[in-house]
VEXVO-220999 format. One line per field, with one value per residue (C-alpha): residue in three letters; x, y, z. Coordinates in steps of 0.02 Angstrom, whole numbers, plus 50000, padded with zeros to 5 digits. Example, Ala and Ser with C-alpha at 12.3 -4.5 7.8 and 13.67 -1.06 7.14 Angstrom:
r: ALA | SER
east: 50615 | 50684
north: 49775 | 49947
up: 50390 | 50357
This chain:
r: UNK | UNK | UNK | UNK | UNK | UNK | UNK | UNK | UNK | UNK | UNK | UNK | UNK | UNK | UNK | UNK | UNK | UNK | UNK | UNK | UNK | UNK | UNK | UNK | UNK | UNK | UNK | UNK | UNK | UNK | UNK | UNK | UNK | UNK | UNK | UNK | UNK | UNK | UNK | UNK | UNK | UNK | UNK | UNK | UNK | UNK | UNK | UNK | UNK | UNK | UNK | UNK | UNK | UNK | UNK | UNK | UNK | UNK | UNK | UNK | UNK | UNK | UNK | UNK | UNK | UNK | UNK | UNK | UNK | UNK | UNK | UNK | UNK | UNK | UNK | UNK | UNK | UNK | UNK | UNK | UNK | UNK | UNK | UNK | UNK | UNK | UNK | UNK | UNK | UNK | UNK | UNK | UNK | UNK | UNK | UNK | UNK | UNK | UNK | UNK | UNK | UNK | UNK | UNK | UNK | UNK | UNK | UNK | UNK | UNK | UNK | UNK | UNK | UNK | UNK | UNK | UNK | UNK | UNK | UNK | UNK | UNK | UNK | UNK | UNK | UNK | UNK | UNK | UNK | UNK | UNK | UNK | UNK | UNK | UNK | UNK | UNK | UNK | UNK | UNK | UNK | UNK | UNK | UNK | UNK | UNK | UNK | UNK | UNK | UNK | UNK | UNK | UNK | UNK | UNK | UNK | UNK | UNK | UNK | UNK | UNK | UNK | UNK | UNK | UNK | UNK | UNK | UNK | UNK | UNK | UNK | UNK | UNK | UNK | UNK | UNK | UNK | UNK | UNK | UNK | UNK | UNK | UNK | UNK | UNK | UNK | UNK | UNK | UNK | UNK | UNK | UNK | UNK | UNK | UNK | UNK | UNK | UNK | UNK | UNK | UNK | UNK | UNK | UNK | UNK | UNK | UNK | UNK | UNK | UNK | UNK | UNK | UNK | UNK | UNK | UNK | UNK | UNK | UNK | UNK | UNK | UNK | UNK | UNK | UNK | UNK | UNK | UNK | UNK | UNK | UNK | UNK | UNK | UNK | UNK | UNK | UNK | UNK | UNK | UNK | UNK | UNK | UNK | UNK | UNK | UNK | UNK | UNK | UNK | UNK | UNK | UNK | UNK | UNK | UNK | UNK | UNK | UNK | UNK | UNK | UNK | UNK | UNK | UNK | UNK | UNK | UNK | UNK | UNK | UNK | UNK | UNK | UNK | UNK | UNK | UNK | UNK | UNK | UNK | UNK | UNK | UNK | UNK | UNK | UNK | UNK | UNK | UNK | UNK | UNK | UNK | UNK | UNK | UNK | UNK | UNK | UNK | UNK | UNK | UNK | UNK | UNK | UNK | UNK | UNK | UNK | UNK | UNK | UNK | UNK | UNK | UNK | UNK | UNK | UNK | UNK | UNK | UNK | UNK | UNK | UNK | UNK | UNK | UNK | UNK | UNK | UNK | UNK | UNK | UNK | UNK | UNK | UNK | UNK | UNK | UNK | UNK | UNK | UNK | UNK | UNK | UNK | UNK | UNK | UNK | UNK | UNK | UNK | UNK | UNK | UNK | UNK | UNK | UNK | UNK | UNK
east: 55323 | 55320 | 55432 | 55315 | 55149 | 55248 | 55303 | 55130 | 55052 | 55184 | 55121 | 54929 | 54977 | 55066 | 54921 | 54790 | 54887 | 54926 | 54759 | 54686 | 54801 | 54758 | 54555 | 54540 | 54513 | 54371 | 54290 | 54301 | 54190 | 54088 | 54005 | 53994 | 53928 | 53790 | 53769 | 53754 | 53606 | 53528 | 53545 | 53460 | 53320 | 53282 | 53271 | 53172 | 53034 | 53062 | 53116 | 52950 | 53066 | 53140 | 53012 | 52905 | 52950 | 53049 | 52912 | 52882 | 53058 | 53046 | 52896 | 53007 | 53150 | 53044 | 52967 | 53125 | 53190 | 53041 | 53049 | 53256 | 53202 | 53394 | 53405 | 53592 | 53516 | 53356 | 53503 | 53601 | 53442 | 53367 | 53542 | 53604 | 53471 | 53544 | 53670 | 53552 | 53448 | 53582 | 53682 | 53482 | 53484 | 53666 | 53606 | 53467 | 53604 | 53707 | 53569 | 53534 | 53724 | 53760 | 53665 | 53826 | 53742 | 53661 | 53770 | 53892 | 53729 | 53693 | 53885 | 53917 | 53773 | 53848 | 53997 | 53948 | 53876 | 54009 | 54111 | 53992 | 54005 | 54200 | 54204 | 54068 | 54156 | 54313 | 54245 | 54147 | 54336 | 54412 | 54287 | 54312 | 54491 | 54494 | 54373 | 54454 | 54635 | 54651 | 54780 | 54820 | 54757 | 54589 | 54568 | 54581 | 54487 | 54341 | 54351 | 54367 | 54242 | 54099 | 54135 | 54111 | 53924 | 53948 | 54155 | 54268 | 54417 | 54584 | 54629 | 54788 | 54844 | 54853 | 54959 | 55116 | 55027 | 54936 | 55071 | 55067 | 55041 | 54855 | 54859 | 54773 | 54616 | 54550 | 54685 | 54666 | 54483 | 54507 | 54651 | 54543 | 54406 | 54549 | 54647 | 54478 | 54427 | 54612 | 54603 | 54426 | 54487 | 54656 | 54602 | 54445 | 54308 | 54168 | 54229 | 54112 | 54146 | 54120 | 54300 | 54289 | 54346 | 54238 | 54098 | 54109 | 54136 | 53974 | 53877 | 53938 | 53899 | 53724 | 53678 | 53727 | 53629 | 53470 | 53517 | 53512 | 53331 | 53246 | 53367 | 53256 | 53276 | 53368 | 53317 | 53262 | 53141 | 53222 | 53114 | 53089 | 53187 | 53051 | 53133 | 53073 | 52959 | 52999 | 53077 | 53189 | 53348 | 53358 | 53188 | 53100 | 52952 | 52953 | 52997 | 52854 | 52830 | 52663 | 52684 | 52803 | 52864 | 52874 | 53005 | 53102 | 53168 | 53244 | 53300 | 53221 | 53164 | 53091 | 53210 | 53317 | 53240 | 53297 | 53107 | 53107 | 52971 | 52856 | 52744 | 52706 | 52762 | 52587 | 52506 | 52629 | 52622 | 52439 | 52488 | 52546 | 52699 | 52857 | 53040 | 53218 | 53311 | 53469 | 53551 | 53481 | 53436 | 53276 | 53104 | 52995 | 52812 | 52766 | 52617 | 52753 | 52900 | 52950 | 53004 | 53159 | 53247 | 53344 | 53307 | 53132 | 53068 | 53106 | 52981 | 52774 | 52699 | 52526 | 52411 | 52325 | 52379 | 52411 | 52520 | 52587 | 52585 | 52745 | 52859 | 52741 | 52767 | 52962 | 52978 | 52893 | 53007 | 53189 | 53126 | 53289 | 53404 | 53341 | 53348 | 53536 | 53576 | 53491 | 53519 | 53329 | 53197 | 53010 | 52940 | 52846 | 52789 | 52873 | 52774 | 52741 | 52533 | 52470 | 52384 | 52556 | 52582 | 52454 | 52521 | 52570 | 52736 | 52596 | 52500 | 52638 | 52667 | 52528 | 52505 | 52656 | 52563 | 52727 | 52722 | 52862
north: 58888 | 58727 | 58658 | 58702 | 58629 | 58468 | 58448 | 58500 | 58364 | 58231 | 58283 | 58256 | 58062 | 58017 | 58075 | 57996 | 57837 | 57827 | 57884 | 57725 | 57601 | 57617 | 57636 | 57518 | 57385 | 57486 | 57518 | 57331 | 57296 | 57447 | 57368 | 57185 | 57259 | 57349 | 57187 | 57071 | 57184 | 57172 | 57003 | 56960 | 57080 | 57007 | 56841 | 56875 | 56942 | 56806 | 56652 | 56558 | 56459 | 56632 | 56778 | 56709 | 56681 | 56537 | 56434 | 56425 | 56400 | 56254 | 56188 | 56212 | 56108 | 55972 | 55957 | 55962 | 55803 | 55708 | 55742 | 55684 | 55533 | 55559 | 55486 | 55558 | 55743 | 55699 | 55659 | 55812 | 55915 | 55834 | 55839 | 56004 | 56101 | 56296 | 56196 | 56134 | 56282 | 56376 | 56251 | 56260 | 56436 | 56421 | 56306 | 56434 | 56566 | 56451 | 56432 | 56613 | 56657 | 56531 | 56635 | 56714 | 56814 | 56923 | 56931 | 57023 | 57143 | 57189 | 57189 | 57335 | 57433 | 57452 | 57472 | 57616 | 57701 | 57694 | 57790 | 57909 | 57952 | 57923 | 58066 | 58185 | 58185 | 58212 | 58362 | 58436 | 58410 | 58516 | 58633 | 58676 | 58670 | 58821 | 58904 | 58918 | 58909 | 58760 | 58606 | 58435 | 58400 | 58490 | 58374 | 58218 | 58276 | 58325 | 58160 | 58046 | 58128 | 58131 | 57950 | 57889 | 57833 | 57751 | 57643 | 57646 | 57741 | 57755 | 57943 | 57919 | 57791 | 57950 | 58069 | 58002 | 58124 | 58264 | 58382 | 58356 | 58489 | 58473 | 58664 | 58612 | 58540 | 58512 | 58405 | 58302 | 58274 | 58201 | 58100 | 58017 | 57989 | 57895 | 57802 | 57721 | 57676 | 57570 | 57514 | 57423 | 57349 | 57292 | 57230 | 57113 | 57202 | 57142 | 56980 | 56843 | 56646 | 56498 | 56505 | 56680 | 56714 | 56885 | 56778 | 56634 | 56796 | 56860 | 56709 | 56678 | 56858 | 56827 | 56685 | 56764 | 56915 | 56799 | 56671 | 56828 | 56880 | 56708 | 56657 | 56629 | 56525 | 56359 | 56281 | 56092 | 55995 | 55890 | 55729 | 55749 | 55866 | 55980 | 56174 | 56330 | 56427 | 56605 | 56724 | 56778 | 56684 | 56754 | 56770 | 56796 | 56653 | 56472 | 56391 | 56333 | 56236 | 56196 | 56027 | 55899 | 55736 | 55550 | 55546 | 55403 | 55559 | 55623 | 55430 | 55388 | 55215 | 55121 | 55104 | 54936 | 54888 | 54905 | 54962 | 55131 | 55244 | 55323 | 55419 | 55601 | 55733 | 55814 | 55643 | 55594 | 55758 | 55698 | 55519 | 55442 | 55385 | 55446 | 55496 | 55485 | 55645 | 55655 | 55778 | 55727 | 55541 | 55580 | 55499 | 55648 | 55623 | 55673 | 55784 | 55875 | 55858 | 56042 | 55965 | 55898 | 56064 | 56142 | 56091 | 56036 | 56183 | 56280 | 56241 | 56245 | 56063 | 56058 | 55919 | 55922 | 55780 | 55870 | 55773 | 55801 | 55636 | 55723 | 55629 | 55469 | 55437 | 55476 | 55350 | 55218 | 55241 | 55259 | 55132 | 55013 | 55158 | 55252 | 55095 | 55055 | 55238 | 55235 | 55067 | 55036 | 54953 | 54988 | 54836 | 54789 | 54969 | 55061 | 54975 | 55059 | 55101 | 55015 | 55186 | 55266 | 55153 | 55204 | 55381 | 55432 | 55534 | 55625 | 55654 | 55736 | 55851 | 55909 | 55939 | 56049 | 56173 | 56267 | 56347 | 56327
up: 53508 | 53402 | 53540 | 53692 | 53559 | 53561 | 53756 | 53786 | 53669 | 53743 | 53927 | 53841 | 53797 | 53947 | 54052 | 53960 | 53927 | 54108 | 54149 | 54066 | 54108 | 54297 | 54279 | 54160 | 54297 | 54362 | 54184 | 54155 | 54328 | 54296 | 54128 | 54222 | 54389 | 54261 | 54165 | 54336 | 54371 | 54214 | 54208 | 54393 | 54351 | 54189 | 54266 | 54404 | 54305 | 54156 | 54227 | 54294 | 54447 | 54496 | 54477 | 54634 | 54813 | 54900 | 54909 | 54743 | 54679 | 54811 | 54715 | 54529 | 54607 | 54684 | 54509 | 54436 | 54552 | 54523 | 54311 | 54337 | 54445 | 54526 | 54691 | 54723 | 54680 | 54802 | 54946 | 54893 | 54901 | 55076 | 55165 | 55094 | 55030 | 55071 | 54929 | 54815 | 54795 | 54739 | 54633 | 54561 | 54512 | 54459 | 54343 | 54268 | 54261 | 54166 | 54048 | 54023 | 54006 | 53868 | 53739 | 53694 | 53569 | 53686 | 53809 | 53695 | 53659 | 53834 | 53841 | 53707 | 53736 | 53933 | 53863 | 53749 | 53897 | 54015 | 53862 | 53837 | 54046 | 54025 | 53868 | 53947 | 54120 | 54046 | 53974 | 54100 | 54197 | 54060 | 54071 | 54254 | 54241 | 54092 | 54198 | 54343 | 54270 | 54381 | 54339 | 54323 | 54499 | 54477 | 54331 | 54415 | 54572 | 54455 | 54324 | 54482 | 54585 | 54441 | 54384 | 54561 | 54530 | 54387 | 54444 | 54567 | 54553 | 54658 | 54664 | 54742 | 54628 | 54498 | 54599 | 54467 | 54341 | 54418 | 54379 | 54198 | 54078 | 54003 | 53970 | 53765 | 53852 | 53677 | 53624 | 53791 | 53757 | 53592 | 53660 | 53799 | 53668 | 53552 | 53693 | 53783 | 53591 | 53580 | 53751 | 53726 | 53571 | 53652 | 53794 | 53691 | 53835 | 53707 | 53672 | 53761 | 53763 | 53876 | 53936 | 53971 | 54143 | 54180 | 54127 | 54254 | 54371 | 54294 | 54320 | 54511 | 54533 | 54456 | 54575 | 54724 | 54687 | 54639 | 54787 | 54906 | 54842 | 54878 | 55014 | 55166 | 55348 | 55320 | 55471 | 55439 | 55560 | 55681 | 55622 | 55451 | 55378 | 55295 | 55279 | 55379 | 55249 | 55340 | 55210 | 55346 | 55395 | 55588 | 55605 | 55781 | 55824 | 55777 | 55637 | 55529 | 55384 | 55257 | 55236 | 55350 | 55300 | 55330 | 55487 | 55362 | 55295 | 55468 | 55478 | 55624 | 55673 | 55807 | 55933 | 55947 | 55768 | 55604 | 55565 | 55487 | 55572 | 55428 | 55511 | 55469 | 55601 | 55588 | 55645 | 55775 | 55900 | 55919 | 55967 | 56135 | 56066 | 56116 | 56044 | 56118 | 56109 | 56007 | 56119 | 56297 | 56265 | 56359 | 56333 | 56268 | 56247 | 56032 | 56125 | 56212 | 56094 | 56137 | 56305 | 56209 | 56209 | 56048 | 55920 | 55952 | 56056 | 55907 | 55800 | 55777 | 55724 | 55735 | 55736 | 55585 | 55527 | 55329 | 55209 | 55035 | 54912 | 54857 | 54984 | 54995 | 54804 | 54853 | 54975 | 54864 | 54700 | 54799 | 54938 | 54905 | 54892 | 55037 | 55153 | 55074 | 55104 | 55292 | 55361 | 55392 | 55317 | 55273 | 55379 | 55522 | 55624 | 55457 | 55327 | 55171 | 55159 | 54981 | 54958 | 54941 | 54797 | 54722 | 54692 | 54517 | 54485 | 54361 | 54505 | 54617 | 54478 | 54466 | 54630 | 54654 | 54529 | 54447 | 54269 | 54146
């Protein structure tokens, strides 16, 4: 008897230690996936640049450029700004994520709940399995079938045990219960730092999730670079934007000069001036600029001539480093107004109307 108690115990250990050796990877993501979540929630109702729409994170990172006065980050963010946006909310992640101290709260407290489903499962398992004087098998079908909202587990990758003797159910319960306690501990599953792998994971995973939320179309105006506002990346109609830019931004330039052309895309499509096409080479009259084909038949510009001091105050503080970085100068047809120096970097901010 004594020697059937102690094959039936040894059967017991190398179940459960087996058992938790191979979903261990899957309690590990479980907790993160849960913390990711909690993370990209909290944020989007607490962080002031993240809780709105795209618009208004636009609006945080333009203030943001204009309070760094960075002219590489301004080229990284006109060229690239799919990028930029979300090397912006990486950035905010980062932030949150480096209070350690409650990391390793949210952490635990996931942690302790993915036991408590681990434990409970384990003995509803045991349950059915004295019930219905079931096995091994009916064990594991059970366990990895009611864990399967809360983790991912391979059922196949336990066939190795399924034939085990877990007759003392009672015994196997309180050996789950003490192997997942020495597994957490072992394995350091509350342990957060800056070098901590599953947290750079973490973070990544963060700003995707958050990225995805306020991602939007990316499209950028063929003269002056100003992004599509649609929240919807392939979305049907044209593309449309609130406020357009000086066409310095799109570098473009009087043709044969080295004269920068600084008009505003909402003032030229009224004018009788015309543009050269990029793809055609074609002549295309500003009042019928959709004439030009992809990209320009694309998008909506109207004629009311509306301008942001945003871009104007822009063009005035980088002018050197813009024309170095273009080739062009702000001369002759491309002349900077005087008003536009006028313009305050206080005044910009204000105008972009964000709340920390």
């Amino acid at each position: 008897m004594f020697q059937n108690y102690c094959k039936g115990a040894n059967s017991v250990r190398i179940f459960s230690e087996f058992l938790f050796k191979n979903i261990l990877p899957a309690v590990e993501e479980a907790i993160y996936n849960k913390t990711k979540v909690q993370i990209a929630d909290n944020m989007k109702c607490n962080n002031p640049a993240i809780s709105g729409n795209r618009c208004n994170l636009e609006n945080h990172i333009l203030r943001h450029l204009a309070i760094q006065e960075e002219f590489k980050s301004y080229t990284e963010y006109i060229h690239n700004p799919k990028l930029y946006f979300q090397s912006f909310i990486g950035e905010h992640v980062e932030t949150f994520c480096g209070n350690y101290k409650e990391l390793q709260v949210m952490l635990r407290e996931n942690l302790k709940e993915i036991k408590l489903h681990i434990v409970h499962t384990s003995k509803e398992a045991s349950e059915e399995v004295n019930l219905k004087n079931g096995d091994a098998s009916m064990w594991l079908d059970h366990f990895c079938t009611n864990l399967g909202d809360h983790m991912v587990i391979n059922r196949q990758s336990l066939t190795s045990i399924q034939d085990e003797d877990i007759s003392d159910t009672e015994f196997l319960k309180d050996m789950i219960a003490k192997y997942l306690e020495e597994v957490v501990k072992s394995e350091n599953m509350e342990k957060v730092d800056a070098s901590s792998q599953h947290l750079c994971l973490l973070k990544q995973k963060i700003t995707e999730i958050l990225f995805k939320q306020l991602e939007g179309c990316w499209a950028q105006c063929p003269f002056c670079k100003a992004i599509c506002t649609n929240t919807m990346s392939n979305h049907t109609g044209d593309h449309r934007v609130q406020f357009h830019r000086s066409s310095a931004l799109g570098r473009w330039s009087y043709y044969k000069t080295d004269e920068f052309s600084n008009n505003f895309c909402t003032s030229m499509v009224s004018s009788d001036s015309s543009f050269r096409s990029c793809a055609s080479g074609n002549w295309i009259p500003f009042k019928s600029y959709r004439d030009g084909g992809d990209p320009y038949d694309k998008w909506s510009i109207t004629a009311d001539g509306s301008t942001q001091g945003y871009w104007k105050w822009f063009i005035c503080r980088f002018q050197k480093e813009w024309e170095d970085r273009c080739g062009y100068k702000f001369k002759g047809e491309g002349v900077i107004p005087d008003s536009w120096r006028k313009i305050t970097k206080e005044s910009v901010l204000e105008e972009l109307n964000v709340r920390d």
